[in-house]
C-alpha positions in Angstrom: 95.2 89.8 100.2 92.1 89.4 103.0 94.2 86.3 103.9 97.4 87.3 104.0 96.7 90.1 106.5 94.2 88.0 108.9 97.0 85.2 109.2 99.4 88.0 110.0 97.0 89.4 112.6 96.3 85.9 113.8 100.4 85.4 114.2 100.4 88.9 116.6 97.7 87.4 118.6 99.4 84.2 119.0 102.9 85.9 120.0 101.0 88.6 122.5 99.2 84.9 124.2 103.2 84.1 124.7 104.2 86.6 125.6 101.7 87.6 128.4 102.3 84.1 129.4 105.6 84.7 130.6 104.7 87.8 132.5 105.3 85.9 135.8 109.2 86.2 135.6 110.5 88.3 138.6 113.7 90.1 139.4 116.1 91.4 136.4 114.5 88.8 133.7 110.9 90.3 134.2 112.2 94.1 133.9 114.1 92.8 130.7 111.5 90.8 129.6 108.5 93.7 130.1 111.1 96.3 128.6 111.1 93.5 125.6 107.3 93.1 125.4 106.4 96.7 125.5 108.4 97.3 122.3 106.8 94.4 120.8 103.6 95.8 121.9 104.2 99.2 120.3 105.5 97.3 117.5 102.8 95.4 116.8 100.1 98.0 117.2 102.2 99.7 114.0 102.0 97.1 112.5 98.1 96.5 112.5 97.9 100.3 112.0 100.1 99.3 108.6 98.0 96.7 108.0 94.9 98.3 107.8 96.4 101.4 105.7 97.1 98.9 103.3 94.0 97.0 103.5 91.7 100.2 103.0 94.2 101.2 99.7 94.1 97.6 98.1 89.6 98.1 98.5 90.4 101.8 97.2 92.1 100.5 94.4 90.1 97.4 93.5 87.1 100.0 93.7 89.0 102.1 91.0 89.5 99.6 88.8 86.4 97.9 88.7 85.0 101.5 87.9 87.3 101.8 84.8 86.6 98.5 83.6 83.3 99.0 83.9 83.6 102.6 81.8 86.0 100.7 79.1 83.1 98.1 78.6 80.6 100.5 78.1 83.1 102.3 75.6 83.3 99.4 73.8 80.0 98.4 73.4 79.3 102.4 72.3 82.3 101.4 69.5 80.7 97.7 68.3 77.5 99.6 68.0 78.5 102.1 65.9 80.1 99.3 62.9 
């Protein structure tokens, strides 16, 4: 998961670098262009915003489950002891 969301961050990065780039366009094709990039800025903060959301839920989770599993073993060894 880790992965998955740092080569999607590292993608973003890579597209802002291009698109910054090209930020030395004048006349109608820079006002088009900047009008383009801003939405792909705004974008793309949403998108790390979503990617963090669902970073910090995944570690929630994983935390929850390694708690039950943890309880179920303990259960179990309670049960084996008492055959």
């Amino acid at each position: 998961m880790a992965a998955a969301v740092d080569n999607m961050r590292a993608t973003l990065k890579q597209i802002d670098g291009e698109v910054t780039a090209a930020a030395g366009w004048s006349g109608d094709a820079r006002d088009a262009f900047n009008a383009a990039a801003a939405e792909w800025g705004a974008a793309s903060v949403k998108i790390n915003g979503l990617l963090d959301r669902i970073t910090q839920q995944v570690g929630h989770g994983t935390k929850q489950y390694l708690s039950a599993e943890a309880d179920n073993h303990t259960e179990f060894q309670h049960l084996s002891g008492l055959s």
